[in-house]
C-alpha positions in Angstrom: -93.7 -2.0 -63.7 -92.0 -0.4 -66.1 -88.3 1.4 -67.4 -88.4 5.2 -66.9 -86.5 7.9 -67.3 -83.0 6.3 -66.1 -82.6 4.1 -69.4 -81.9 0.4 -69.5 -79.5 0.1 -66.3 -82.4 0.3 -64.2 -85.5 -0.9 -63.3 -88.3 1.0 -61.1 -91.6 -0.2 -60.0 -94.2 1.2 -58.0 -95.3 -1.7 -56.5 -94.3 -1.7 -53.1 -94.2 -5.1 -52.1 -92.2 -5.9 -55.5 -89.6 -3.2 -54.5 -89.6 -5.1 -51.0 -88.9 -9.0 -52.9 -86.3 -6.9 -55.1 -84.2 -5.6 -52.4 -84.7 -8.9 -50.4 -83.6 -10.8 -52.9 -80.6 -8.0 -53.2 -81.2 -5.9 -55.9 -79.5 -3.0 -55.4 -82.3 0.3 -55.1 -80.7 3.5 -56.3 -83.2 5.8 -55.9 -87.2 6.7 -55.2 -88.4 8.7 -57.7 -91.3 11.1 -56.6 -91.9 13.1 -59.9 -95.5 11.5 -59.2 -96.5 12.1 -55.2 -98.4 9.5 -55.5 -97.3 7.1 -56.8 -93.4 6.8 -56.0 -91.5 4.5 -58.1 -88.5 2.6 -56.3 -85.4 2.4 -59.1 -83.4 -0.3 -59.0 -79.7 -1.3 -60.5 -80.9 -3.7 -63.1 -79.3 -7.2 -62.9 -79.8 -10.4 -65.3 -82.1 -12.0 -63.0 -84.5 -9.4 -62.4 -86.7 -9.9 -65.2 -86.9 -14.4 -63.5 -87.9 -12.7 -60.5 -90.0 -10.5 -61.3 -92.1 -13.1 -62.9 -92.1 -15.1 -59.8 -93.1 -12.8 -57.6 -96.1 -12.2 -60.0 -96.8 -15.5 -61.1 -95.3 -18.0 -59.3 -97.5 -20.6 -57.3 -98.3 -20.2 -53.8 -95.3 -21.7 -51.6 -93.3 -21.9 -54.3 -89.5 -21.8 -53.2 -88.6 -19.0 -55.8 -90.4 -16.6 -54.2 -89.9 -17.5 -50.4 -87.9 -15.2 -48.3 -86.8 -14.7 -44.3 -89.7 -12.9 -42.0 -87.1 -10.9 -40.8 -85.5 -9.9 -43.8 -89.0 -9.1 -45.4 -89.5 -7.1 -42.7 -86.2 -5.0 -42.4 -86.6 -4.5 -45.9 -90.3 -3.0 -45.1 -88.4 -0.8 -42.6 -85.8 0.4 -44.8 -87.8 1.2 -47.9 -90.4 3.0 -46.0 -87.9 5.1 -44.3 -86.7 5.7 -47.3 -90.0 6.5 -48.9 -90.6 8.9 -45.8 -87.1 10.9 -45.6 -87.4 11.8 -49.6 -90.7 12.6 -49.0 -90.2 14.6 -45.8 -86.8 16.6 -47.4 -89.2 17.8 -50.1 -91.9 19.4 -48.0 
């Protein structure tokens, strides 16, 4: 995970289940940026608290309540980001 291109006031990852936690959790995603097919990276608004939660997603402890989140939001989110993964990818071909 890593800043790119878009300077400090965002965030992207390619991880795709990190992107999903992020925009569960309600980070705002701003764009998917395809420069490398791939390996798409999902670019988020970066708050304060994305750097705690990032770290909890990777590290925390299994069960641990920092990193729980709603099945059905986890998978809407899944939903959404693919689709969103799917129409950038689809618009450029």
């Amino acid at each position: 995970m890593d800043k790119n291109s878009y300077g400090n006031e965002h965030f992207a990852t390619s991880n795709f289940y990190c992107a999903i936690f992020l925009y569960v959790k309600g980070l705002r995603l701003v764009d998917i940026d395809r420069a490398i097919p791939q390996r798409s990276q999902f670019v988020f608004l970066d708050t304060l608290e994305r750097k705690s939660l990032v770290q909890s997603f990777n590290f925390a402890e299994k069960n641990s309540p920092e990193v729980m989140v709603d099945a059905r939001e986890f998978e809407m989110a899944t939903k959404t980001l693919k689709d969103k993964l799917y129409q950038i990818s689809n618009d450029k071909t």
